[in-house]
Steps between C-alpha positions, in 0.01 A plus 500: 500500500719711686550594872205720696497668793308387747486664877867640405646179397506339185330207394728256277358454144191252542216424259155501698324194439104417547374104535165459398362126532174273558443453834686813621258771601742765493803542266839441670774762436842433483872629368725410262859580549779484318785282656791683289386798721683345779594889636206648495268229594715440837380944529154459433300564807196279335702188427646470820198567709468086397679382829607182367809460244362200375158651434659829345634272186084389438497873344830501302455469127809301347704604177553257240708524198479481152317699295539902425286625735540448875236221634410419836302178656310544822270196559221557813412291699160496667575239783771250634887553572532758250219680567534876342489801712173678462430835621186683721526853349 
């Protein structure tokens, strides 16, 4: 994924993500960022419309190593401390 212009600003690389589950009657929607897009995520008008620093890190997807092709590990959270951003679009 790469950046996209949105309203005149770009939007930091994300990944658009869809929850589907029993006992949720409609789907959640939520983003996966990248946290080695440190730059562009602190640009990206989206991202930052989440008020709380705390709460922005539920949507950052984390790089691990190893392996020869990058990988990334974003665990959501439906409820409790950790609880993941979700979106109303």
């Amino acid at each position: 994924p790469g950046s996209i212009d949105f309203d005149g600003k770009l939007m930091a690389p994300h990944v658009n993500i869809a929850v589907f589950a029993r006992g949720i009657n409609l789907h959640l929607q939520t983003r996966a960022y990248f946290d080695d897009e440190q730059a562009r995520n602190e640009d990206c008008p989206i991202f930052n419309a989440v008020p709380s620093v705390t709460r922005r890190s539920t949507l950052l997807a984390v790089k691990e190593e190893g392996g020869d092709k990058p990988r990334y590990r974003f665990d959501i959270y439906l409820q409790g401390d950790n609880e993941t951003v979700f979106f109303d679009f």
